[in-house]
C-alpha positions in Angstrom: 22.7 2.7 16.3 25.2 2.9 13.4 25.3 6.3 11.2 25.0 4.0 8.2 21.4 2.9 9.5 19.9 5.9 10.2 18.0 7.7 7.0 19.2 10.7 5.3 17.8 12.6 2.9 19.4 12.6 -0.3 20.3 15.4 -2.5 17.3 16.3 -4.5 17.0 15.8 -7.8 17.3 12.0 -7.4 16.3 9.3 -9.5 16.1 5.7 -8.0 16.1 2.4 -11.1 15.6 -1.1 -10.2 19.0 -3.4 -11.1 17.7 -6.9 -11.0 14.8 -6.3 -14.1 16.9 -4.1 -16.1 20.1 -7.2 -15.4 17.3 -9.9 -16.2 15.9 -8.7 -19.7 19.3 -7.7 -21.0 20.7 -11.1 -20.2 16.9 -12.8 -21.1 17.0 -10.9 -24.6 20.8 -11.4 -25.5 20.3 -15.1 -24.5 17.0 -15.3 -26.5 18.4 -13.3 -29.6 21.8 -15.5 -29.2 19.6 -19.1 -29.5 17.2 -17.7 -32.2 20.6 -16.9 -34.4 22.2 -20.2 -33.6 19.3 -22.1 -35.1 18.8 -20.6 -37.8 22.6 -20.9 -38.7 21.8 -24.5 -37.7 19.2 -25.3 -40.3 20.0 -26.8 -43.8 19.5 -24.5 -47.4 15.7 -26.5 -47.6 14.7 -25.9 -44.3 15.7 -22.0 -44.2 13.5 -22.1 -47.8 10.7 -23.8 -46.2 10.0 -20.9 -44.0 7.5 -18.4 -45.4 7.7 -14.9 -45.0 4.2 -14.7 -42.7 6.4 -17.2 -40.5 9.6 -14.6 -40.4 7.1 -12.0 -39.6 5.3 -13.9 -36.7 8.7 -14.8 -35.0 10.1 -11.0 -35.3 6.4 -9.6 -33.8 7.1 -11.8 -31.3 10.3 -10.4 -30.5 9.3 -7.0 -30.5 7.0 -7.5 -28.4 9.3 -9.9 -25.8 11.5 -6.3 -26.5 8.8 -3.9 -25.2 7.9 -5.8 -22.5 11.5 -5.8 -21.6 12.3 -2.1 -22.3 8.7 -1.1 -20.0 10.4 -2.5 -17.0 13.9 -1.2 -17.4 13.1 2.1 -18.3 11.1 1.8 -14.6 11.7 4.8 -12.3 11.1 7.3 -9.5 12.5 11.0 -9.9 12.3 12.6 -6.2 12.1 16.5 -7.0 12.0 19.4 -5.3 7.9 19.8 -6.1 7.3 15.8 -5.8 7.8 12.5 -7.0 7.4 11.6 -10.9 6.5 7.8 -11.1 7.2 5.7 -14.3 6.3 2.9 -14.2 6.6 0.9 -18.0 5.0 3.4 -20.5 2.9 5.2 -17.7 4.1 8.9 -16.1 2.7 9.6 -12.6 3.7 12.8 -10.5 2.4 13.4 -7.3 2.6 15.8 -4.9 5.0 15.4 -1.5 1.7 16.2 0.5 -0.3 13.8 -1.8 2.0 11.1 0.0 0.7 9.9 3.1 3.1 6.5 3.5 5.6 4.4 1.9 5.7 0.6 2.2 7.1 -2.2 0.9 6.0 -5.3 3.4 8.3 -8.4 3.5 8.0 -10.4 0.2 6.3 -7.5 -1.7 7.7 -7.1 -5.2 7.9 -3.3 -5.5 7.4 0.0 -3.3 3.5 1.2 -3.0 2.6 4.7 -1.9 -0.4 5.7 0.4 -2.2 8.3 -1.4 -4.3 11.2 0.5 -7.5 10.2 -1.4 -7.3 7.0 0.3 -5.3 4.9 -3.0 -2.6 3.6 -3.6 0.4 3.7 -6.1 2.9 1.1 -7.4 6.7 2.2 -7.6 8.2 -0.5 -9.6 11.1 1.5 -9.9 12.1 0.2 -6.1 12.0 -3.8 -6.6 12.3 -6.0 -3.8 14.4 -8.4 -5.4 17.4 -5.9 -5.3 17.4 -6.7 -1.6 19.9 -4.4 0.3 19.7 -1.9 -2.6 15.4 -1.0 -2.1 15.9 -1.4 1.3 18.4 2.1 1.3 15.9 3.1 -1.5 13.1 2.6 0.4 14.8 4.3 4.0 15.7 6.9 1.5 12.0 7.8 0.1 10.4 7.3 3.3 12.7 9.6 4.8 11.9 12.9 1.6 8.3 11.7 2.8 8.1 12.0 6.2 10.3 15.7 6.2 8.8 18.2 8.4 8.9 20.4 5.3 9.3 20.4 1.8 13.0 21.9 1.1 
């Protein structure tokens, strides 16, 4: 077997971000915010003065709320530490204990990382996406491998 294959533990503190989300809501937002620009260039003196100031409003809530949604799964993330792993998934901060982690898994077509718990739940790591193929599967080698040390370092 190859050295590259086998799993190593990685230098702790570590921090682990998903690529594909954070590349598809920049390029979803600048495209978005590029069109919106363009057609309001695009519109004749009466039709910019036809729009109301409630309809401004509704269009730029709308955007701020596209923005959030896009900024909650960007700022996605896992933090291994020396006393466990801090989980953020959009606006919500989990940390957990290494002994609180029984398993790590990410099944074939799953879209993110879920942790066995010791009290028999689970927890979603959206910070290790399935979508960034070859990248979460090192990620996922990598956090199964802090997990399943002998002891904690």
């Amino acid at each position: 077997m190859p050295a590259d294959s086998e799993p190593s533990l990685v230098p702790l503190p570590h921090t682990w971000r998903p690529l594909g989300p954070r590349i598809a809501g920049i390029v979803a937002g600048a495209v978005v915010l590029v069109i919106t620009v363009f057609l309001w260039v695009g519109f004749d003196a009466e039709t910019r003065a036809a729009v109301t100031p409630f309809q401004r409003g509704t269009v730029v809530a709308f955007g701020l709320l596209a923005a959030s949604v896009i900024h909650a799964l960007a700022r996605s993330r896992a933090d291994a530490e020396i006393d466990g792993l801090v989980v953020v998934n959009g606006y919500r901060r989990h940390t957990y204990a290494w002994e609180q982690i029984i398993a790590v898994r990410m099944p074939p077509g799953a879209p993110w990382v879920t942790l066995d718990l010791a009290d028999g739940t689970t927890a979603s790591v959206m910070a290790i996406q399935g979508s960034d193929g070859e990248r979460a599967k090192r990620a996922l080698r990598q956090l199964r491998a802090l997990v399943d040390r002998p002891q904690n370092p």
